[in-house]
mmCIF file as Biopython writes it, N, C-alpha, C and O atoms, coordinates in Angstrom:
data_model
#
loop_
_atom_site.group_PDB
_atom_site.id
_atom_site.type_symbol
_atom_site.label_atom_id
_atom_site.label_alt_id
_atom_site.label_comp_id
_atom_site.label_asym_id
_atom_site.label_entity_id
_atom_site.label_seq_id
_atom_site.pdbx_PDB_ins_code
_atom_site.Cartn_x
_atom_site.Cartn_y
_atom_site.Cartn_z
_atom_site.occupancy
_atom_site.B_iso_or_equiv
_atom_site.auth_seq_id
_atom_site.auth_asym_id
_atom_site.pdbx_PDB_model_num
ATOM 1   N N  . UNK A ? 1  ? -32.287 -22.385 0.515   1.0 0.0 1  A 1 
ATOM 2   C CA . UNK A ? 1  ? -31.562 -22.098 -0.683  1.0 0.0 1  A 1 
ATOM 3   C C  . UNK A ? 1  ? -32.497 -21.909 -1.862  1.0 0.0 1  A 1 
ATOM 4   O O  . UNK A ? 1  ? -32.215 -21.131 -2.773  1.0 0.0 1  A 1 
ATOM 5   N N  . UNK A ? 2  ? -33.711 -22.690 -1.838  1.0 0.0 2  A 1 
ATOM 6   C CA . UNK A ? 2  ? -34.188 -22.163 -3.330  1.0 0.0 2  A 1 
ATOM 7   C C  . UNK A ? 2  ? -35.359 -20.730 -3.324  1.0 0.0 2  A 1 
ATOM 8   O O  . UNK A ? 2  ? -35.897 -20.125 -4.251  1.0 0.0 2  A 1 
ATOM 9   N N  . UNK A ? 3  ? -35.424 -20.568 -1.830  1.0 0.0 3  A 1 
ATOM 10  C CA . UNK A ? 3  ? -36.265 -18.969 -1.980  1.0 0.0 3  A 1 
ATOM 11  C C  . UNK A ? 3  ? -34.811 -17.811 -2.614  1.0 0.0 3  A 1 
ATOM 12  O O  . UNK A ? 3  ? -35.039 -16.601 -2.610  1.0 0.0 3  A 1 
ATOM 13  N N  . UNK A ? 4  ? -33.733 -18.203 -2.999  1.0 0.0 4  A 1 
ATOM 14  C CA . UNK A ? 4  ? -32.579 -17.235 -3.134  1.0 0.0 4  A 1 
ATOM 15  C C  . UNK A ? 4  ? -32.218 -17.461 -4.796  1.0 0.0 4  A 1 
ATOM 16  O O  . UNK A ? 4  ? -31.640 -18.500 -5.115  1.0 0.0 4  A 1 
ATOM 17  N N  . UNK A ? 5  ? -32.512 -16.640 -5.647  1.0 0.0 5  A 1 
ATOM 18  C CA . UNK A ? 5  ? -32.270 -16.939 -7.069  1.0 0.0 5  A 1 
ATOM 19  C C  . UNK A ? 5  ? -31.130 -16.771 -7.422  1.0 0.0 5  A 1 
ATOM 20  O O  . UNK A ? 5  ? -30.368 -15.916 -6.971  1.0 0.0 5  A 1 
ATOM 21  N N  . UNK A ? 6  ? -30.810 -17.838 -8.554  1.0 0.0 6  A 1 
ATOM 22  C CA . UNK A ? 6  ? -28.942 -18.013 -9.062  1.0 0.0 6  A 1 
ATOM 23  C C  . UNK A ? 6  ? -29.671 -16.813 -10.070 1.0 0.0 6  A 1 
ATOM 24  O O  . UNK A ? 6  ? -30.674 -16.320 -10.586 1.0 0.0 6  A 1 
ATOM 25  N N  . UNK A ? 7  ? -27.523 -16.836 -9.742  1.0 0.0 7  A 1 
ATOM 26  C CA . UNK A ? 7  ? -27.223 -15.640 -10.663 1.0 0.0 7  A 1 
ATOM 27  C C  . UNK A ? 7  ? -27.426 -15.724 -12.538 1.0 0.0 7  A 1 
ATOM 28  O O  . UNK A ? 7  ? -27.472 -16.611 -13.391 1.0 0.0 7  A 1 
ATOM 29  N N  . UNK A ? 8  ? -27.485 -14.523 -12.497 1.0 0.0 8  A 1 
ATOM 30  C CA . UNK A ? 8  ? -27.411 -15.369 -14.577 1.0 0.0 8  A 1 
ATOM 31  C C  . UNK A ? 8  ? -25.721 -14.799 -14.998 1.0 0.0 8  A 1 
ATOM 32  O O  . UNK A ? 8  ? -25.191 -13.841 -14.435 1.0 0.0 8  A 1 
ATOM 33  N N  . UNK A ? 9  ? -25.255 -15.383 -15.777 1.0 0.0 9  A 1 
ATOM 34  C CA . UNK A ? 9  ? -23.798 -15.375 -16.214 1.0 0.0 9  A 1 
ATOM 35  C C  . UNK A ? 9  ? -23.137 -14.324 -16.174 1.0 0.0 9  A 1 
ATOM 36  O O  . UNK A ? 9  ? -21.944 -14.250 -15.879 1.0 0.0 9  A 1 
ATOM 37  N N  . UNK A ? 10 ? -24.089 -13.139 -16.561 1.0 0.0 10 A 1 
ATOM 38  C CA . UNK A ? 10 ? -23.225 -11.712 -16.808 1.0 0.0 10 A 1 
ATOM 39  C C  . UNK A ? 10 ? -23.041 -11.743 -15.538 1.0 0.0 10 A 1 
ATOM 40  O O  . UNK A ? 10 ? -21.849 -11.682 -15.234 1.0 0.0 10 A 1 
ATOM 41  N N  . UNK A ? 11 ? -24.104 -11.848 -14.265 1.0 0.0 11 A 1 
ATOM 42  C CA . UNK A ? 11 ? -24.212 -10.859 -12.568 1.0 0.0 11 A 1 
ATOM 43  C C  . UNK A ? 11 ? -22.901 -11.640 -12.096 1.0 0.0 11 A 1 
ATOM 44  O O  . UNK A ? 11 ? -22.178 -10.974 -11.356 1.0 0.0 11 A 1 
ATOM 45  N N  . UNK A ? 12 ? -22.312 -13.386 -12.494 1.0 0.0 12 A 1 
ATOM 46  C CA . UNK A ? 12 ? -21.636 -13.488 -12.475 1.0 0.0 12 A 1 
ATOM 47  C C  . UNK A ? 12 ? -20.046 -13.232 -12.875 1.0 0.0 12 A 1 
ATOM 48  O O  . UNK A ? 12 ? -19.041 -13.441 -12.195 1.0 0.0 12 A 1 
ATOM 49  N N  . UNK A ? 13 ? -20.157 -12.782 -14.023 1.0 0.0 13 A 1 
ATOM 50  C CA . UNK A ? 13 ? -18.926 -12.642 -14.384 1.0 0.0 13 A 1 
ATOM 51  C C  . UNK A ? 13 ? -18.308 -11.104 -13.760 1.0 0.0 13 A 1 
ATOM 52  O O  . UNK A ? 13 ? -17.179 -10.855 -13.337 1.0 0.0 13 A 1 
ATOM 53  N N  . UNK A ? 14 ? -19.579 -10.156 -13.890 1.0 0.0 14 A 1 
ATOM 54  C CA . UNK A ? 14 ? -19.751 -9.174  -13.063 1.0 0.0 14 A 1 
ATOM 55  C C  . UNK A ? 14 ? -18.750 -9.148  -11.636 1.0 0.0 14 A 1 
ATOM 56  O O  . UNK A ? 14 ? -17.688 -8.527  -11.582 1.0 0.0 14 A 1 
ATOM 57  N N  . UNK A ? 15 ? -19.163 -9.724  -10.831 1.0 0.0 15 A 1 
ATOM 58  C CA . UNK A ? 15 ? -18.838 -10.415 -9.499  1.0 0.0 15 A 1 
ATOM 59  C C  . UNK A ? 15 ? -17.175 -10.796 -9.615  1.0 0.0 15 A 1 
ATOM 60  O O  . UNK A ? 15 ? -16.248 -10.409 -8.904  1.0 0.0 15 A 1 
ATOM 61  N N  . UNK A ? 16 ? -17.173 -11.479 -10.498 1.0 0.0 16 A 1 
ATOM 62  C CA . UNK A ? 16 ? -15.523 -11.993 -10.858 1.0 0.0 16 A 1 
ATOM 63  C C  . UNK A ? 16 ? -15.249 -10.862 -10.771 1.0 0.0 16 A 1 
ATOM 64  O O  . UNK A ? 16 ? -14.676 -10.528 -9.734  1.0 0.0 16 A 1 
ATOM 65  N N  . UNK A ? 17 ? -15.491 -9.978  -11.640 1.0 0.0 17 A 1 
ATOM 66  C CA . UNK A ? 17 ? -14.094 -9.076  -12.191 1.0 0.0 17 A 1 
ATOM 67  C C  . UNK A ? 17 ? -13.988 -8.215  -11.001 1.0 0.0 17 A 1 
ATOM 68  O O  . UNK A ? 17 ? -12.850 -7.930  -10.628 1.0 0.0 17 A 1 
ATOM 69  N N  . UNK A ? 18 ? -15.619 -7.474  -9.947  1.0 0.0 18 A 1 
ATOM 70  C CA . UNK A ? 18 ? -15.000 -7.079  -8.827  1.0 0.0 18 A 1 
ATOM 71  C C  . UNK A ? 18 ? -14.054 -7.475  -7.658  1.0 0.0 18 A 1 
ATOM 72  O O  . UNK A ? 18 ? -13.298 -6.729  -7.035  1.0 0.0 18 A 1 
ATOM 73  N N  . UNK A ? 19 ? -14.224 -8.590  -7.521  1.0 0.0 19 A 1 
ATOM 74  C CA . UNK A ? 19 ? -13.292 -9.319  -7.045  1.0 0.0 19 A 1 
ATOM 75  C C  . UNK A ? 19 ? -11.974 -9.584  -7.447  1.0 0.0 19 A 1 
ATOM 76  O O  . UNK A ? 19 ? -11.148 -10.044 -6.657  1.0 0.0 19 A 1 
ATOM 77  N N  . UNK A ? 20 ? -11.686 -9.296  -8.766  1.0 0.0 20 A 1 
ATOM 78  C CA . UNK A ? 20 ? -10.243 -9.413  -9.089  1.0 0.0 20 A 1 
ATOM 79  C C  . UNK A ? 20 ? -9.589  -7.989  -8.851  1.0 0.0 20 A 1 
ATOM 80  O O  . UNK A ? 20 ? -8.456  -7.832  -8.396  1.0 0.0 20 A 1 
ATOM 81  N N  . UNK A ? 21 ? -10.736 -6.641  -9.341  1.0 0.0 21 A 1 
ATOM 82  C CA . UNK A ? 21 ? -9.943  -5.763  -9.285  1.0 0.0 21 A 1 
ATOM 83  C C  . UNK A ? 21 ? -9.516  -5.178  -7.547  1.0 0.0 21 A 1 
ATOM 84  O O  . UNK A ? 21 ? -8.772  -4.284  -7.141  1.0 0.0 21 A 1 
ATOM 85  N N  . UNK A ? 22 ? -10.458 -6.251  -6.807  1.0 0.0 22 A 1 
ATOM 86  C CA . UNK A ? 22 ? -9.916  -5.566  -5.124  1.0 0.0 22 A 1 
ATOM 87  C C  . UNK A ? 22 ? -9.108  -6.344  -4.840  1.0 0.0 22 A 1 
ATOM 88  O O  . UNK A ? 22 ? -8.456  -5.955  -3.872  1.0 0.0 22 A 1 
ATOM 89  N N  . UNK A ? 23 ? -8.758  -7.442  -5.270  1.0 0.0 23 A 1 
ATOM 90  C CA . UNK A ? 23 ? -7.660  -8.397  -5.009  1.0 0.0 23 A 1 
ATOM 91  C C  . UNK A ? 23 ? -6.686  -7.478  -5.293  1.0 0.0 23 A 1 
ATOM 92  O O  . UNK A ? 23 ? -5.950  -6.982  -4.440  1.0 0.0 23 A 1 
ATOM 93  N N  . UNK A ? 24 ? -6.649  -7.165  -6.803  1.0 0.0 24 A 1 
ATOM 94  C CA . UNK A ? 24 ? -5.014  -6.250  -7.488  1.0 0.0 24 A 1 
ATOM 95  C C  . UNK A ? 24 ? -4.856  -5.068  -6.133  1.0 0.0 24 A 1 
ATOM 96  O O  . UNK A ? 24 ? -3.932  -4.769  -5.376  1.0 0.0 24 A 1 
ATOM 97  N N  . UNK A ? 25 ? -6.419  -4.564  -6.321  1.0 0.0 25 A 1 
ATOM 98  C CA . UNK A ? 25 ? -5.640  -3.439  -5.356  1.0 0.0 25 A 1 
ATOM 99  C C  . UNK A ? 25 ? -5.343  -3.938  -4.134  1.0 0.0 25 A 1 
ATOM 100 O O  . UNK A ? 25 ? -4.276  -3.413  -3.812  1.0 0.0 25 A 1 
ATOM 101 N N  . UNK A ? 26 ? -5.704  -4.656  -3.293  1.0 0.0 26 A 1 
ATOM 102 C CA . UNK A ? 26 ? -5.094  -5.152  -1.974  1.0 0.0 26 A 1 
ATOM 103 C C  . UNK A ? 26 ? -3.576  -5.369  -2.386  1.0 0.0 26 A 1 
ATOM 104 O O  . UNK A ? 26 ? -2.728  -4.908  -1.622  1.0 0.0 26 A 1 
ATOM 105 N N  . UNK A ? 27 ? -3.163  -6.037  -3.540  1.0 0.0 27 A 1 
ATOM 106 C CA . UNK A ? 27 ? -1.805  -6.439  -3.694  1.0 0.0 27 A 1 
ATOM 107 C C  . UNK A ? 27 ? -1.132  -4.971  -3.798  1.0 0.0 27 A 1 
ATOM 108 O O  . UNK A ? 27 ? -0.288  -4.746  -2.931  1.0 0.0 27 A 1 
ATOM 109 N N  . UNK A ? 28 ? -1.349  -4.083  -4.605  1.0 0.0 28 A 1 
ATOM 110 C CA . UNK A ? 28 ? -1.019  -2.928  -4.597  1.0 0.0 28 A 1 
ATOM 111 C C  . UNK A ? 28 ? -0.364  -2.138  -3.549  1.0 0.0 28 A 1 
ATOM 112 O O  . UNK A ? 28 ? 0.771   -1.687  -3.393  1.0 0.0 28 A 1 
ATOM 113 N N  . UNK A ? 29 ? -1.618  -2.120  -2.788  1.0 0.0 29 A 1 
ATOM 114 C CA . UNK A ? 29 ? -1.729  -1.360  -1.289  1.0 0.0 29 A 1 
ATOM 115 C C  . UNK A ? 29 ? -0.386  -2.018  -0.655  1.0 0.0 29 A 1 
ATOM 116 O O  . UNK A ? 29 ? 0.640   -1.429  -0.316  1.0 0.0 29 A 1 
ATOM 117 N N  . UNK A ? 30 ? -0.710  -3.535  -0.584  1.0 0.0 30 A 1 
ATOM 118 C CA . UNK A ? 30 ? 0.509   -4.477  0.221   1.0 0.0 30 A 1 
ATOM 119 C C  . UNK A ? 30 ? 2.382   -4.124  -0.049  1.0 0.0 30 A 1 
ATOM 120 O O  . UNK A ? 30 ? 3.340   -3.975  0.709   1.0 0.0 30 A 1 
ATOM 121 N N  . UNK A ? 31 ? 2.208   -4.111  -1.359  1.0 0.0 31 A 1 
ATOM 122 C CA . UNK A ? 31 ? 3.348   -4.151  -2.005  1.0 0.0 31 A 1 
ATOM 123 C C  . UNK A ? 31 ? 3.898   -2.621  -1.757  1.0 0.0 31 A 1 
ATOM 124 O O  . UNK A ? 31 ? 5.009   -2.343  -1.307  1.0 0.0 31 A 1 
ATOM 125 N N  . UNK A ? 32 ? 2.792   -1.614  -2.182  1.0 0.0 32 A 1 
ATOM 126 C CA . UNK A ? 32 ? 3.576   -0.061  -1.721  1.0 0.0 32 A 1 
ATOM 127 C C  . UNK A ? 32 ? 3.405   0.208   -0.339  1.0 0.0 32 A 1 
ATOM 128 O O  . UNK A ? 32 ? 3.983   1.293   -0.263  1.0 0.0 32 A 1 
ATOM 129 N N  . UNK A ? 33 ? 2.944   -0.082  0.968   1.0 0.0 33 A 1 
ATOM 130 C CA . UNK A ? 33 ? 3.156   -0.253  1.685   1.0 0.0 33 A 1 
ATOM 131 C C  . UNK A ? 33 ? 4.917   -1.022  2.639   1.0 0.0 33 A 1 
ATOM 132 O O  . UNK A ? 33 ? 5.524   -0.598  3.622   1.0 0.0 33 A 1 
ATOM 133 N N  . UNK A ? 34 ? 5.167   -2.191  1.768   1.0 0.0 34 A 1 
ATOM 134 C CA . UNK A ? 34 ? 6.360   -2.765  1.952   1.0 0.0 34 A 1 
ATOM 135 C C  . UNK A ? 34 ? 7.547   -2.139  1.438   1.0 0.0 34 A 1 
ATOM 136 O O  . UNK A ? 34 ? 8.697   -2.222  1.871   1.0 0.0 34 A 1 
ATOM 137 N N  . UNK A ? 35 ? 7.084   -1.476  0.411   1.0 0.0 35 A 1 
ATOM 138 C CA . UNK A ? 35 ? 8.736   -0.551  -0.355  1.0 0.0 35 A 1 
ATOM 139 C C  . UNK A ? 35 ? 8.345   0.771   0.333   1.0 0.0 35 A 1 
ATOM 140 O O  . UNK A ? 35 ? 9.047   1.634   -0.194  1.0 0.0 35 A 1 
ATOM 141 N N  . UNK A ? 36 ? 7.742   1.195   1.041   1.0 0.0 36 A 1 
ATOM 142 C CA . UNK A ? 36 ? 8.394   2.428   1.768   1.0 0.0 36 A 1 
ATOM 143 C C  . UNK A ? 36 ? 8.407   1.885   3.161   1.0 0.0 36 A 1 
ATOM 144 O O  . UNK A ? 36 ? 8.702   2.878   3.825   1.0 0.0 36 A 1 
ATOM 145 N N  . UNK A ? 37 ? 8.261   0.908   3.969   1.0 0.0 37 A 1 
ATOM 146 C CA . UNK A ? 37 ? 8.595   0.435   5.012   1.0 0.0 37 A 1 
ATOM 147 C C  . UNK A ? 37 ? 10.013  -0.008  5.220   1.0 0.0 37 A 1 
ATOM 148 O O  . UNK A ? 37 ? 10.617  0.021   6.293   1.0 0.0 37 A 1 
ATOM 149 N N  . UNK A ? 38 ? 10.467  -0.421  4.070   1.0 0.0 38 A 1 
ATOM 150 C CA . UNK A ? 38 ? 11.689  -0.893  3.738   1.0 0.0 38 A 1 
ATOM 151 C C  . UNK A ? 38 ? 12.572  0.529   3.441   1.0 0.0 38 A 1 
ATOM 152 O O  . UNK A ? 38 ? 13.674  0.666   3.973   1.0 0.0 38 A 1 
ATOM 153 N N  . UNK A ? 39 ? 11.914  1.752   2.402   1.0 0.0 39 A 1 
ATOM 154 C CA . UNK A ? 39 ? 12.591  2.556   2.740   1.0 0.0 39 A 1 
ATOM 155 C C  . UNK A ? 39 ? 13.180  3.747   3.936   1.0 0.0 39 A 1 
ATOM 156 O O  . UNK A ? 39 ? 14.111  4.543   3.811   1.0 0.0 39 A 1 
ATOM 157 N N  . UNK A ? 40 ? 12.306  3.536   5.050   1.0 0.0 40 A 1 
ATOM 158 C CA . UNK A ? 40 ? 11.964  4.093   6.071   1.0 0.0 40 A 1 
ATOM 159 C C  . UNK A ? 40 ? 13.302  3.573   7.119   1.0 0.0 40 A 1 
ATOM 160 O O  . UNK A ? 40 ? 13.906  4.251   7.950   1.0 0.0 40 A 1 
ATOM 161 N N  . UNK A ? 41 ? 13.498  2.164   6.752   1.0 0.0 41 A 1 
ATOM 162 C CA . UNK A ? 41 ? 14.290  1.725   7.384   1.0 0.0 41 A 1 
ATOM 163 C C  . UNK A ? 41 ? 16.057  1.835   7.359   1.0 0.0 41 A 1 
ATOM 164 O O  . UNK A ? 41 ? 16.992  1.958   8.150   1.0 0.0 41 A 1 
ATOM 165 N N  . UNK A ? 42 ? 15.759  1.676   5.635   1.0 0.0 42 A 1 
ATOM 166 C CA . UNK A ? 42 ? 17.219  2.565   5.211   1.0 0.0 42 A 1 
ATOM 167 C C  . UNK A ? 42 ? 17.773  3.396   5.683   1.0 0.0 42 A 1 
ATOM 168 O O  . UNK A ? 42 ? 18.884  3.383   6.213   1.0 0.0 42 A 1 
ATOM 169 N N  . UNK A ? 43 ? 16.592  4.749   5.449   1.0 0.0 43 A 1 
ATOM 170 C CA . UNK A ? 43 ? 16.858  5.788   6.136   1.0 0.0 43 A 1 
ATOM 171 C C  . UNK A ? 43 ? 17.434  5.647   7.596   1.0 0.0 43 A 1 
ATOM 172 O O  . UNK A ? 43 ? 18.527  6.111   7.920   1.0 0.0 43 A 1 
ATOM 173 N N  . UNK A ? 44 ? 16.549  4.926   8.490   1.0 0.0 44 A 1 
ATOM 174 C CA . UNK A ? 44 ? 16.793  4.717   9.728   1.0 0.0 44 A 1 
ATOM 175 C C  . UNK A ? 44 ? 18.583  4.503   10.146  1.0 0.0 44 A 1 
ATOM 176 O O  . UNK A ? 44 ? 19.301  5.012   11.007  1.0 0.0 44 A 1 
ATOM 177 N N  . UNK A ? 45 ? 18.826  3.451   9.014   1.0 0.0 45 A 1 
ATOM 178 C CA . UNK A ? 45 ? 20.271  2.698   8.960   1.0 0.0 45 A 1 
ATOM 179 C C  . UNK A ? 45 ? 21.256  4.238   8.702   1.0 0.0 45 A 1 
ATOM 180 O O  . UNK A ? 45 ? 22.124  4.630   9.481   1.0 0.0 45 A 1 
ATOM 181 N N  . UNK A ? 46 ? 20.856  4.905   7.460   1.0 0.0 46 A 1 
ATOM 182 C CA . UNK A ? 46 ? 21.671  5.376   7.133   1.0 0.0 46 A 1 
ATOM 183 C C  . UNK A ? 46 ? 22.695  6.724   8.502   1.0 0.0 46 A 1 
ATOM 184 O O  . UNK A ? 46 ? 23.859  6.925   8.848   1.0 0.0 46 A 1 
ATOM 185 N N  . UNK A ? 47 ? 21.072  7.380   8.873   1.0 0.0 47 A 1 
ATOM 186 C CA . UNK A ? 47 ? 21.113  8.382   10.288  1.0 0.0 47 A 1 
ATOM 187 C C  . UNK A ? 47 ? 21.755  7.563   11.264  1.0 0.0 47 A 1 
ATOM 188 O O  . UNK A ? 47 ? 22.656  8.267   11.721  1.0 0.0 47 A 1 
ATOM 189 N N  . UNK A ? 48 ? 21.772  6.303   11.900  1.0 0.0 48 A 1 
ATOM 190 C CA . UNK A ? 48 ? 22.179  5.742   12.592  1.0 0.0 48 A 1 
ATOM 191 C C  . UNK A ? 48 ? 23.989  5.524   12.375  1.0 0.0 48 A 1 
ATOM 192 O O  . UNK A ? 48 ? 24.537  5.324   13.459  1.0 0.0 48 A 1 
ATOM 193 N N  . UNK A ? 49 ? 25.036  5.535   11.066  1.0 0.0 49 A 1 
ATOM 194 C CA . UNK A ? 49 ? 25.883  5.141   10.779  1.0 0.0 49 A 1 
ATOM 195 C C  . UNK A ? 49 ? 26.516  6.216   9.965   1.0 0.0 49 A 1 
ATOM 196 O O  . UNK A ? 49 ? 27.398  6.046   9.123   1.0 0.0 49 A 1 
ATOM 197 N N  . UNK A ? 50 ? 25.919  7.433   10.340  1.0 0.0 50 A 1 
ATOM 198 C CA . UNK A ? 50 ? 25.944  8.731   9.976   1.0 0.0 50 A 1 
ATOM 199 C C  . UNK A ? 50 ? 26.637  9.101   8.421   1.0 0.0 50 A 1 
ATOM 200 O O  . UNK A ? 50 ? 27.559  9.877   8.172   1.0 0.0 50 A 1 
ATOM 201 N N  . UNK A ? 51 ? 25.984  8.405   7.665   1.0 0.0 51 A 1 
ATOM 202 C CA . UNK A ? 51 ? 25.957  8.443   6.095   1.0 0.0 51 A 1 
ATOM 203 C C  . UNK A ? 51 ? 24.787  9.283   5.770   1.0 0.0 51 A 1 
ATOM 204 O O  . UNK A ? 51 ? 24.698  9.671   4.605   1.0 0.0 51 A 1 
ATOM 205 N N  . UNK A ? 52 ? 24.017  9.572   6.486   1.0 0.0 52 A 1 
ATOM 206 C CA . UNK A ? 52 ? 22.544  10.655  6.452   1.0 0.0 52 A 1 
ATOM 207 C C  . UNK A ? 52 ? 22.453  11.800  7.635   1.0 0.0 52 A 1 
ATOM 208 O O  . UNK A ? 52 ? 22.466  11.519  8.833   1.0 0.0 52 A 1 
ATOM 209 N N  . UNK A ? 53 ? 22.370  12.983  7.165   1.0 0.0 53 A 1 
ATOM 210 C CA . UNK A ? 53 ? 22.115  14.140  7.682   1.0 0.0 53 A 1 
ATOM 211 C C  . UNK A ? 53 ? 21.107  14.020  8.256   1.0 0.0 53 A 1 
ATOM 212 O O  . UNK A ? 53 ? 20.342  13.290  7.627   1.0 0.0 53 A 1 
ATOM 213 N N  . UNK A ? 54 ? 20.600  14.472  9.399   1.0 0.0 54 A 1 
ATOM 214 C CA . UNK A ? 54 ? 18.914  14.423  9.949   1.0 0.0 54 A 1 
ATOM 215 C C  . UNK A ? 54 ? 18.396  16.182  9.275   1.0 0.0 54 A 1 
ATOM 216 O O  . UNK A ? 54 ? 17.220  16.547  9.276   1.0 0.0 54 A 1 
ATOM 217 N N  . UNK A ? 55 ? 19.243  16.815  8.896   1.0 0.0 55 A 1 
ATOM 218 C CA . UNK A ? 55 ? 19.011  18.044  8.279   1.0 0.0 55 A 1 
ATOM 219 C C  . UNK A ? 55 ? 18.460  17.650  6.750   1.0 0.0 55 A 1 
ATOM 220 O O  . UNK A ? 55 ? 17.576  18.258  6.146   1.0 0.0 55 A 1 
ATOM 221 N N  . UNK A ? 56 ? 19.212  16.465  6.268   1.0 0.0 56 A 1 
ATOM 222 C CA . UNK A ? 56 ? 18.117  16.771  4.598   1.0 0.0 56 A 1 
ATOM 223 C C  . UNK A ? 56 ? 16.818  15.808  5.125   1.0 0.0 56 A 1 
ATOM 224 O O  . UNK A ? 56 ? 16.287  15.280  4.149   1.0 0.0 56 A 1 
ATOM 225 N N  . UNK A ? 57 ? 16.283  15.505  6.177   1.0 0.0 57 A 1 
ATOM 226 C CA . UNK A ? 57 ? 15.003  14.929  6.362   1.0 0.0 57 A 1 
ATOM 227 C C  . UNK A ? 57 ? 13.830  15.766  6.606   1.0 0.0 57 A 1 
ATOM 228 O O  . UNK A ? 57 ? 12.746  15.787  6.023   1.0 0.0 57 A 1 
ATOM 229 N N  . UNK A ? 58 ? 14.297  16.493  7.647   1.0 0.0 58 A 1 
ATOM 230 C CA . UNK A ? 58 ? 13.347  17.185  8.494   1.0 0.0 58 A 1 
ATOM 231 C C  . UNK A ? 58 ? 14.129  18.939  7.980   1.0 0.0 58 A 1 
ATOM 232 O O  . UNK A ? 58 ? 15.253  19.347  7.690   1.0 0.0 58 A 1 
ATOM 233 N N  . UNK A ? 59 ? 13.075  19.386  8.076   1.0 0.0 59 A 1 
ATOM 234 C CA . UNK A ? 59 ? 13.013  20.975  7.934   1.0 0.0 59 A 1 
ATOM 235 C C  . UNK A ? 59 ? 13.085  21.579  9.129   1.0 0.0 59 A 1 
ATOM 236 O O  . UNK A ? 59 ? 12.079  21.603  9.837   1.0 0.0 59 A 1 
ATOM 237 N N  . UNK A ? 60 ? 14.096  22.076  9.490   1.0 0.0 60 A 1 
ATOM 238 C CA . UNK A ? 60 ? 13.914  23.125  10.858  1.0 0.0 60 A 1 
ATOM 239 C C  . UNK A ? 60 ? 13.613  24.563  11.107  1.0 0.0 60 A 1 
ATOM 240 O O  . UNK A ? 60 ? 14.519  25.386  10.978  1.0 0.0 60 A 1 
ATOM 241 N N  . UNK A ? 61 ? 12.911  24.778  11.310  1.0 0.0 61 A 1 
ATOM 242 C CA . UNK A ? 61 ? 12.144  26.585  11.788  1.0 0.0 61 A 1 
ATOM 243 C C  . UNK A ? 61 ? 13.382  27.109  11.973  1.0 0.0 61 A 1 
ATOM 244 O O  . UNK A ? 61 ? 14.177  27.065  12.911  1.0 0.0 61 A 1 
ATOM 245 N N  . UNK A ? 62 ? 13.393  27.693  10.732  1.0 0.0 62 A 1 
ATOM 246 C CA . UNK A ? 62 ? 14.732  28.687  11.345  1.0 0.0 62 A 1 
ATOM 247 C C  . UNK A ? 62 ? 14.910  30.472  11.951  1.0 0.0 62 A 1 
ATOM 248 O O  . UNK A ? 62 ? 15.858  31.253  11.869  1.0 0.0 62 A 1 
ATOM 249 N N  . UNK A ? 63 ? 13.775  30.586  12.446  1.0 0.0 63 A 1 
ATOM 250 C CA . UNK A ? 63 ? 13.115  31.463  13.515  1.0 0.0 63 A 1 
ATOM 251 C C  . UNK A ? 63 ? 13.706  31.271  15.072  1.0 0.0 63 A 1 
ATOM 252 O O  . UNK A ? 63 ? 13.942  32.157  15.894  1.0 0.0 63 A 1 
ATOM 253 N N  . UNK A ? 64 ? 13.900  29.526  15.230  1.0 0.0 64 A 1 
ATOM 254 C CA . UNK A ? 64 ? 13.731  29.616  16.693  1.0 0.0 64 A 1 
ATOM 255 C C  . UNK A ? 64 ? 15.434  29.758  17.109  1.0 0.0 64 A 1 
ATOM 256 O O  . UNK A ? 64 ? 15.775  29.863  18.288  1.0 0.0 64 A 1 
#
């Protein structure tokens, strides 16, 4: 441990704040991840109980 030099206050505070701002974004990521998982599922409900068209989801080639 003492061949390894402490930090001085700024490299620290430095350090903090990267760490806070990947925290936020992990929460970010987490949180919009969960509201379209949740909306995905709606959907799922809605097609299933036929309150949803599978026509306003998906686009069909109207060629074939």
């Amino acid at each position: 441990m003492g061949s390894v030099p402490l930090l001085k206050r700024q490299d620290e505070v430095a350090i903090a704040k990267r760490m806070e701002r990947g925290h936020l974004m992990v929460l970010k990521f987490y949180f919009t991840l969960a509201h379209r998982a949740e909306g995905m599922i709606n959907v799922g409900e809605e097609l299933r109980n036929g309150t949803l068209s599978i026509k306003k989801i998906i686009q069909f080639d109207q060629k074939s």
